[in-house]
C-alpha positions as CSV (number, residue, x, y, z in Angstrom):
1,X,95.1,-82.3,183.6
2,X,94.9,-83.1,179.9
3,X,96.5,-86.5,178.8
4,X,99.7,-86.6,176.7
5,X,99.4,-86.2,173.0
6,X,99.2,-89.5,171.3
7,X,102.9,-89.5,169.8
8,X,104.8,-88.6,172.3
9,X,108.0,-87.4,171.5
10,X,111.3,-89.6,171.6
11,X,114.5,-88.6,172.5
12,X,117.6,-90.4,171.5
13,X,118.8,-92.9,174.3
14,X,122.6,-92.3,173.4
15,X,122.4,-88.6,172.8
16,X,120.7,-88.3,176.6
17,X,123.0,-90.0,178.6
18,X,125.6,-87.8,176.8
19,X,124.0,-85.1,177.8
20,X,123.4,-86.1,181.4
21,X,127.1,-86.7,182.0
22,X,128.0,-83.2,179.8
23,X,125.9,-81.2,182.0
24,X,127.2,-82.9,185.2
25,X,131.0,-82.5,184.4
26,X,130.3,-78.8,183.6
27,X,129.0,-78.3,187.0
28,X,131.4,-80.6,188.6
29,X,134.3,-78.6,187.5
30,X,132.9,-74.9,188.5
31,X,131.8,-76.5,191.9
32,X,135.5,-77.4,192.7
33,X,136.5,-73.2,192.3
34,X,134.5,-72.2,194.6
35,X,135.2,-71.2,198.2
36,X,133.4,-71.2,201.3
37,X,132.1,-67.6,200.7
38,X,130.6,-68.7,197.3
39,X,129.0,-71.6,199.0
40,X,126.9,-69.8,201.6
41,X,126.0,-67.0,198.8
42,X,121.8,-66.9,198.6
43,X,119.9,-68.6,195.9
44,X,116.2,-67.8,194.0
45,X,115.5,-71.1,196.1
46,X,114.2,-69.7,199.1
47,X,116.5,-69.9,202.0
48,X,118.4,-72.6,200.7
49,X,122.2,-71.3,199.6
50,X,124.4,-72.6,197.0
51,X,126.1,-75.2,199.2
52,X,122.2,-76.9,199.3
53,X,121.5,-75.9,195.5
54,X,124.5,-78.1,194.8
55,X,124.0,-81.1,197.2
56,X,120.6,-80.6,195.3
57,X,121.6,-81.2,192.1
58,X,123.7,-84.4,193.6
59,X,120.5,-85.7,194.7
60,X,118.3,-85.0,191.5
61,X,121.2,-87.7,190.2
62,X,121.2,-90.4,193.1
63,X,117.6,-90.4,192.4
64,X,118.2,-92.7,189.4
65,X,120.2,-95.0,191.6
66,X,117.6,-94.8,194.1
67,X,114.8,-95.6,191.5
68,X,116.9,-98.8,190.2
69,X,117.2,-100.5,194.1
70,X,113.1,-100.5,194.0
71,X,111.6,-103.5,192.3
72,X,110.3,-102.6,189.0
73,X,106.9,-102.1,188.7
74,X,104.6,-104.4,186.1
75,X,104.2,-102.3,183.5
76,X,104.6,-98.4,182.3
77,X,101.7,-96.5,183.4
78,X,103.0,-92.6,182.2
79,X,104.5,-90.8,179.6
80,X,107.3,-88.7,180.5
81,X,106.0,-85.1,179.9
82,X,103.8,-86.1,183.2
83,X,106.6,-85.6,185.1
84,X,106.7,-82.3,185.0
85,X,103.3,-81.8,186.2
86,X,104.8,-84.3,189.2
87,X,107.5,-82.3,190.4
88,X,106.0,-80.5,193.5
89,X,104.6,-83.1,195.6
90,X,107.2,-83.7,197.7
91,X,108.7,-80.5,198.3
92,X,109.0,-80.7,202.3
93,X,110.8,-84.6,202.3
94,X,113.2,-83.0,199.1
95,X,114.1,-79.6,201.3
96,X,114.9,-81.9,204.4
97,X,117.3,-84.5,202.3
98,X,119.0,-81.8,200.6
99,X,120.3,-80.0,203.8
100,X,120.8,-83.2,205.3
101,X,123.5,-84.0,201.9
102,X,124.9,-80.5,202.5
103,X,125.7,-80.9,206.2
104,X,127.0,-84.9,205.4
105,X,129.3,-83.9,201.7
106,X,131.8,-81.4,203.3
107,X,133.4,-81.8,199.8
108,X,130.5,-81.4,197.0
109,X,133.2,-81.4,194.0
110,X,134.2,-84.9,195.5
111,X,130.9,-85.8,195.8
112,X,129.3,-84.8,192.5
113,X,132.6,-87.0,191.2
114,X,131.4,-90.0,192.9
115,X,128.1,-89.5,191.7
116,X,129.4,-89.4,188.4
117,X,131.3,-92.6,188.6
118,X,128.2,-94.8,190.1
119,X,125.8,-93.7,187.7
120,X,128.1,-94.9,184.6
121,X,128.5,-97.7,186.7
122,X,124.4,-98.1,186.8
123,X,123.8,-97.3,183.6
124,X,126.6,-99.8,182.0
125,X,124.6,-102.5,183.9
126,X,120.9,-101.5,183.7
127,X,118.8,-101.5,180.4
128,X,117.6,-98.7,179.1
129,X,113.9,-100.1,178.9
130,X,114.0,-101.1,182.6
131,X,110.9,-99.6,184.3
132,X,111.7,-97.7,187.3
133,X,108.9,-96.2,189.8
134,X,109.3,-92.3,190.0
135,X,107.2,-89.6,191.6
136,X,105.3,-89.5,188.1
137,X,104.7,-93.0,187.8
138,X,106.2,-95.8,186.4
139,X,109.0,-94.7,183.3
140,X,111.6,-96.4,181.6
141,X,115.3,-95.4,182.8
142,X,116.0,-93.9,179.2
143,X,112.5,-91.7,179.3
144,X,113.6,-91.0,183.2
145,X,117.0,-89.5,182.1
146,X,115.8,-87.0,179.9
147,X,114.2,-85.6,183.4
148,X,117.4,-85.4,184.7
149,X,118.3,-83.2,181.7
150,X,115.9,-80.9,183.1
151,X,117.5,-80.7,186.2
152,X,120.6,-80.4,185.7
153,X,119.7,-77.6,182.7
154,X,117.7,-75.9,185.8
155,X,120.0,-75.7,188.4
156,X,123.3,-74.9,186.5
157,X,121.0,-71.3,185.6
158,X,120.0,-71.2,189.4
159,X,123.8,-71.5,189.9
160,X,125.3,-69.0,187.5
161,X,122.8,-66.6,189.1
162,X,123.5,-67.0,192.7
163,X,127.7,-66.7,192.2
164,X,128.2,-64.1,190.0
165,X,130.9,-64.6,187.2
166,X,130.4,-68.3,187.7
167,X,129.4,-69.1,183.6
168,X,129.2,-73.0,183.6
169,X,127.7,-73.4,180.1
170,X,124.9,-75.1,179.2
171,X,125.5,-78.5,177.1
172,X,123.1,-78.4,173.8
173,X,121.8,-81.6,174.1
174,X,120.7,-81.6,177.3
175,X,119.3,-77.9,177.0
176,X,117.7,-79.4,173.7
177,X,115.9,-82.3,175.6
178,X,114.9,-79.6,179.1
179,X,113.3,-77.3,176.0
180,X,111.5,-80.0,174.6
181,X,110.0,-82.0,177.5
182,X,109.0,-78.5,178.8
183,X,107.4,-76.9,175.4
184,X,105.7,-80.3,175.4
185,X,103.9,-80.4,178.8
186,X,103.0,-76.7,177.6
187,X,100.7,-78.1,175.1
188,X,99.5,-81.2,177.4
189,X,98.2,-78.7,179.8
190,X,96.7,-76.3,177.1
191,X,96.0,-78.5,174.5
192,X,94.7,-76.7,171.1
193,X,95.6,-75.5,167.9
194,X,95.1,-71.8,168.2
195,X,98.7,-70.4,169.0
196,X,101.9,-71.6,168.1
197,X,104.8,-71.8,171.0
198,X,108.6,-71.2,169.0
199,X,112.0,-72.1,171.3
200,X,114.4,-72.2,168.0
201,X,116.3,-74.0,167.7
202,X,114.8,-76.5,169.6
203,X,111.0,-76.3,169.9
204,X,107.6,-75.9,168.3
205,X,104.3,-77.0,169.6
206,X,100.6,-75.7,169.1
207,X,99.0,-75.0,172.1
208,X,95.4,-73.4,172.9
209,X,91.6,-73.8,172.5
210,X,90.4,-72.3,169.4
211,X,90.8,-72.0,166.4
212,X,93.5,-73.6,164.4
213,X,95.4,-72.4,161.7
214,X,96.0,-74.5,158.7
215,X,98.3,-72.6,156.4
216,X,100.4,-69.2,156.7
217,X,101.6,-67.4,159.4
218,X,99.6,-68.6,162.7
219,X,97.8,-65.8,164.3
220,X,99.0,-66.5,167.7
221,X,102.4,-66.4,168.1
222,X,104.6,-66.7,171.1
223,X,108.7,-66.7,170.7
224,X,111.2,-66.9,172.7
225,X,115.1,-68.1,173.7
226,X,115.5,-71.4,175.5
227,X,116.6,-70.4,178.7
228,X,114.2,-67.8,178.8
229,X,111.6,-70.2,178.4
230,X,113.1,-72.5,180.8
231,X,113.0,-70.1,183.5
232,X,109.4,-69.1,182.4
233,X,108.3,-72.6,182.6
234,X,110.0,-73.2,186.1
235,X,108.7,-69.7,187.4
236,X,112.3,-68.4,187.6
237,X,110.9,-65.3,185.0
238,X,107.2,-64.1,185.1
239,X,105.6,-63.5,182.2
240,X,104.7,-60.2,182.3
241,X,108.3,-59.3,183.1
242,X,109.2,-61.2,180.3
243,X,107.2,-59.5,177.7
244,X,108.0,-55.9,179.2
245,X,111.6,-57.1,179.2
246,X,111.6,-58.2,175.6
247,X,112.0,-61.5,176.5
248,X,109.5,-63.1,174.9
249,X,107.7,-62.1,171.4
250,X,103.7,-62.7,171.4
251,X,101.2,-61.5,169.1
252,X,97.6,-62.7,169.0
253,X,94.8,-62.4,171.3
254,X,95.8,-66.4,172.3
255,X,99.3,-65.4,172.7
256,X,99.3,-64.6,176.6
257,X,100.5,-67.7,177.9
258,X,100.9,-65.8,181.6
259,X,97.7,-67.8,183.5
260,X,99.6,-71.0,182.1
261,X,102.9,-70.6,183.0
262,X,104.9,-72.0,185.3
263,X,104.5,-75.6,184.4
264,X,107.6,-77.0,187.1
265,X,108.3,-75.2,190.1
């Protein structure tokens, strides 16, 4: 795996923790309309159903308080785009938790509320610049939110696709920040020059061996929505369907980003 670029990108500690909470309240509310039929309706998670994908999401949030009740570790040893590379390694011991919070949370709009409540509560107390040790390494709490953007962005799409009509909307902020850290780990994995990776309004990065443009229109090209790349980076969308769909614009014999993509699943 490539290293981070040098300047990593920042993301605004205020404007995150906004998001976070955004993003959380939207689900919150369209959890509590839904009905035990809508809770045992499949998900694109394998077996789980929505009643796990929301006790899920619950957990991706706890994780923070979890994080904060280890001692801190000496000294920051990641950047936060390594996360996403990160995100698999545990996938039996996350599987087992979640269905263990589904069967325990009869009530998940009650307990998503709760969660709400203790991570203002953590977050009112804790510095932004305390290290915590994740699964990616060690990351301040502030850097470690943004991941939770990507989370929460995630799931509410793997929600409004399992229940139909559901439509929680996406916060921009925190689908800003899940664009960003995601374009960004696109070009730590294929770092380069050659082709030039557009999520307007929210992302541009250069990606690619070879060669790289220094004026004009890049010959490589590769455009697209930000949910669409979301879902291509997490392996919700193939590429190929993507590009047949009209999905995704690319142009450029560098443009076929298919053998790089999914970054997070």
């Amino acid at each position: 795996m490539a290293t981070p670029r040098k300047r990593p990108r920042s993301y605004d500690p205020a404007r995150t923790r906004a998001a976070v909470f955004a993003q959380l309240g939207h689900v919150r509310d369209a959890v509590r309309t839904l009905g035990p039929e809508q809770f045992a309706l499949p998900t694109r998670l394998g077996d789980w159903t929505v009643r796990e994908l929301v006790a899920h999401i619950g957990m991706a949030l706890t994780a923070v308080h979890r994080a904060v009740d280890r001692p801190a570790p000496p000294k920051r040893d990641v950047q936060v785009v390594e996360w996403v590379f990160a995100t698999s390694s545990n996938a039996a011991a996350i599987d087992d938790f979640t269905r263990r919070l589904a069967a325990d949370h009869p009530d998940l709009g009650a307990h998503l509320a709760d969660i709400e409540e203790r991570l203002r509560a953590l977050l009112a107390e804790h510095p932004g610049g305390r290290l915590l040790e994740t699964n990616a390494g060690a990351l301040p709490l502030d850097d470690y939110l943004v991941t939770r953007t990507v989370e929460l962005v995630v799931h509410t799409d793997d929600l409004n696709a399992a229940v139909p009509g559901l439509g929680i909307p996406h916060d921009r902020q925190a689908l800003a920040a899940a664009t960003r850290l995601l374009a960004d780990a696109l070009a730590v994995k294929a770092p380069g020059g050659s082709t030039e990776v557009r999520v307007p309004p929210y992302a541009v990065v250069q990606c690619v061996e070879g060669p790289r443009h220094t004026r004009g229109t890049p010959p490589n090209v590769v455009e697209t929505d930000p949910l669409t790349w979301i879902r291509l980076a997490t392996g919700r969308l193939a590429w190929a369907d993507a590009v047949t769909e009209a999905k995704v614009g690319a142009s450029g014999e560098r443009a076929d980003l298919g053998g790089l993509l999914p970054l997070l699943s």
